[in-house]
C-alpha positions in Angstrom: 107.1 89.3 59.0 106.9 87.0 62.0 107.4 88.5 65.2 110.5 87.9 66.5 111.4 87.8 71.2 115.3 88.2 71.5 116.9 88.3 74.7 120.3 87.5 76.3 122.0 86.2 79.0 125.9 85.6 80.5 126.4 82.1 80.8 129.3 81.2 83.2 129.2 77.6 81.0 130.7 79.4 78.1 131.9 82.5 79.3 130.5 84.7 77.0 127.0 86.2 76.3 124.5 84.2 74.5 121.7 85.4 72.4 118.6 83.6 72.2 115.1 84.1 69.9 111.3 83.2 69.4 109.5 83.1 66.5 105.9 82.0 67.0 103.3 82.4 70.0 102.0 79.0 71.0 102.7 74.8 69.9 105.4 72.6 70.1 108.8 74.2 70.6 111.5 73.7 67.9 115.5 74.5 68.4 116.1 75.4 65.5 120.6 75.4 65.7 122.7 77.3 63.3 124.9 76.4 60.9 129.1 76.4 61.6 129.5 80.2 62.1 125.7 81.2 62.5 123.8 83.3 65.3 120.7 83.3 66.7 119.1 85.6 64.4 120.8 83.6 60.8 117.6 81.5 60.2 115.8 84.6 60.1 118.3 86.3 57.5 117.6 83.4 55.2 114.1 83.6 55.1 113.3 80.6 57.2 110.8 81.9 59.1 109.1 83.1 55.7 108.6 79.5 54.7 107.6 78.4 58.4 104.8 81.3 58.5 102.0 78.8 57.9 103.0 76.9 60.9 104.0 79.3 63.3 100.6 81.4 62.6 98.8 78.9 62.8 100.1 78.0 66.3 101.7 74.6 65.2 105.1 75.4 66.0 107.3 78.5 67.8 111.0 78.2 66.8 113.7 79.1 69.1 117.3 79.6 68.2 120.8 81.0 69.7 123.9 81.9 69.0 126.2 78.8 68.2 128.8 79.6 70.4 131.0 76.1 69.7 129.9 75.6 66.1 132.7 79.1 65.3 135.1 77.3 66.8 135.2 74.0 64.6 136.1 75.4 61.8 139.1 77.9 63.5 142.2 76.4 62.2 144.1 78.4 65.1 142.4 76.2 68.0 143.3 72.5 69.0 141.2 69.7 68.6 140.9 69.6 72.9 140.0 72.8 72.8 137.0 72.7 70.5 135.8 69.6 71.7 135.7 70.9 75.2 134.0 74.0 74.1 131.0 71.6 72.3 130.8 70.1 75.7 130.1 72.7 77.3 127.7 74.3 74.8 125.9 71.3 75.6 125.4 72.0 78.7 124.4 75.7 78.1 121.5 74.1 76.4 120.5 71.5 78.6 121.1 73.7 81.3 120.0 77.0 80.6 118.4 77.4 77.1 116.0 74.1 77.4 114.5 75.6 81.3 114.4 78.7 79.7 112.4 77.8 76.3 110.3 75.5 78.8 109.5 78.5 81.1 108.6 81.0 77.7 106.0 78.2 77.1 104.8 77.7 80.8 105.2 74.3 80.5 108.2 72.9 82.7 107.9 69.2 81.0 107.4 69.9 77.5 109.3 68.3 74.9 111.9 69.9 72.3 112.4 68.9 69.0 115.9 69.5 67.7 116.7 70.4 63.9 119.4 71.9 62.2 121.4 71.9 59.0 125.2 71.3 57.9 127.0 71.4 61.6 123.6 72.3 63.2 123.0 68.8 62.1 125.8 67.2 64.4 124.5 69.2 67.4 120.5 68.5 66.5 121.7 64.5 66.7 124.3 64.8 69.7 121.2 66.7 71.7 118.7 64.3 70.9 120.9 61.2 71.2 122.6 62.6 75.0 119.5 63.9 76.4 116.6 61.7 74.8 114.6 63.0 78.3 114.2 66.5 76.9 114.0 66.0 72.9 111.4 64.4 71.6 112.5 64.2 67.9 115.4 65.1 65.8 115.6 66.7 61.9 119.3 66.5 60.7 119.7 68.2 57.5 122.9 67.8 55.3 124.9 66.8 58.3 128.4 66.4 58.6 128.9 63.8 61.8 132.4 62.9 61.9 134.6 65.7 63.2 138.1 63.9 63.5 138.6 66.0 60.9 139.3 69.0 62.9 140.7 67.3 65.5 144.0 67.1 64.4 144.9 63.7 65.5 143.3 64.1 69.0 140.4 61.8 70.5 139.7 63.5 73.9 137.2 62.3 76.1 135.1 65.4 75.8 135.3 64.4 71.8 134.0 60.8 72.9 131.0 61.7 74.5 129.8 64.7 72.3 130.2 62.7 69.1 127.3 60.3 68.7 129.3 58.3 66.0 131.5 57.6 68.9 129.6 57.0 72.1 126.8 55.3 70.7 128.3 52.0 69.8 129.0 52.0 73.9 125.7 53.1 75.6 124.5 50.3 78.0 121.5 49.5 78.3 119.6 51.3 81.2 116.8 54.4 81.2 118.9 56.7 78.6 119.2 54.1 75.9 115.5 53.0 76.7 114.4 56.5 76.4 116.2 56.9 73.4 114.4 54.2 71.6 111.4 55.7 72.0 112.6 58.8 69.8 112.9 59.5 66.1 115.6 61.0 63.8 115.6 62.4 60.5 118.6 61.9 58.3 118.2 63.8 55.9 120.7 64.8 52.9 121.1 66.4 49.3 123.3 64.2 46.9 124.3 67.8 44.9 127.6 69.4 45.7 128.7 69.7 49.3 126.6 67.4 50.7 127.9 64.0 52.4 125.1 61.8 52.6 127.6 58.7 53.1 127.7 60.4 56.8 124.0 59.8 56.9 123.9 56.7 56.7 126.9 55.7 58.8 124.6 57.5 61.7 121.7 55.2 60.8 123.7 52.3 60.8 124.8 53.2 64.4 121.8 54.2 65.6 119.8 51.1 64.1 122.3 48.7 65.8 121.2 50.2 69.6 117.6 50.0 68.1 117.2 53.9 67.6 113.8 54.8 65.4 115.3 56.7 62.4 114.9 57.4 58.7 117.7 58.6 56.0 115.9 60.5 53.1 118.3 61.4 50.5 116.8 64.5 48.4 118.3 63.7 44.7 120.1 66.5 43.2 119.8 68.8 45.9 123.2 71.1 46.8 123.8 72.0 50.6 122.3 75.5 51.1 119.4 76.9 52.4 117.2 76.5 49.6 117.5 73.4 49.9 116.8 73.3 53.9 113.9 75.8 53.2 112.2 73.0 51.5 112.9 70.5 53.9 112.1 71.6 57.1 108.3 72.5 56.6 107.8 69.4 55.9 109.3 67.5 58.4 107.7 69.9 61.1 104.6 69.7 59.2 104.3 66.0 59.2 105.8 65.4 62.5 105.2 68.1 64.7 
């Protein structure tokens, strides 16, 4: 079993404590987000960090991870649309902020670049960290996203839905040192075609980001369902190729 660094922290962004983990001792640093209702410790559970042991051992990689504090609250029927956009917002910040200094400290590197992955709604926040703070991440794998939350928000476009929703802010970033920055960056679109999975979403990102001139790639994995067996396969290789 890989060795696993857990610590925690109150952060006044979200008003709540926040649990954060390591797997891995040296190489490039990967957020590895949770899916909608997942913690810090859910990538373990389902046996990610079996299939990244290779990587992580061999000092490729060390995967970090927290709890995803806004991704609970997109699916709550009870809370408005405002409301959970506002609370993505300020996740945001909680990782810009506070978990990005802090993974940068664990490595003793103060510039050292993230790469951002995730799956299903880890997906959306892997693209909106990548695409709002291209300065910090280096490189983004989306797996099995879902990008366009109007759904849950009942009717409501708020500004804090604007700017944490790439499908939405992107068509309007100027041009100036984010946008440039930006388009020196790469995503990874990639989606199963098997139940559950929306790879029509995929490609509506790729269309946006291509328009601004944003590197990216959809790979659609043919009859592959959206669960972890299927992001079990995918990740290694991305990280293995592109790390």
């Amino acid at each position: 079993m890989i060795p696993k660094v857990s610590t925690r922290w109150f952060s006044s962004r979200l008003r709540q404590e926040v649990l954060a983990c390591r797997w891995g001792h040296a190489g490039t640093p990967v957020l590895l987000y949770p899916t909608a209702g997942g913690d810090a410790e859910e990538c373990e559970r389902f046996l990610m960090m079996k299939v990244l042991a290779p990587l992580l051992e061999g000092g490729r990689i060390r995967i970090y991870s927290c709890d995803n504090a806004a991704g609970r609250l997109w699916t709550d029927g009870d809370a408005s649309g405002a409301h959970k956009a506002w609370c993505q917002n300020r996740f945001d910040g909680y990782v810009y902020e506070e978990l990005v200094p802090a993974i940068r400290k664990d490595t003793g590197d103060p510039t050292i670049e993230v790469i951002a992955a995730g799956a299903s709604l880890g997906a959306f926040q892997t693209l909106a960290s990548v695409c709002r703070h291209p300065d910090v991440f280096k490189l983004g794998i989306c797996m099995s996203g879902t990008y366009d939350f109007g759904r849950w928000m009942g009717g409501a476009h708020t500004l804090d839905y604007h700017f944490s929703s790439p499908l939405h802010f992107l068509p309007t970033l100027p041009e100036g040192e984010p946008l440039t920055r930006l388009r020196t960056r790469f995503l990874v679109l990639a989606s199963g075609d098997g139940p559950y999975e929306a790879p029509a979403e995929s490609f509506w990102v790729a269309d946006a980001l291509g328009k601004k001139g944003v590197p990216n790639r959809v790979d659609i994995w043919k009859d592959y369902r959206h669960d972890w067996t299927t992001w079990r396969e995918m990740l290694p290789q991305y990280l293995e190729k592109h790390a």
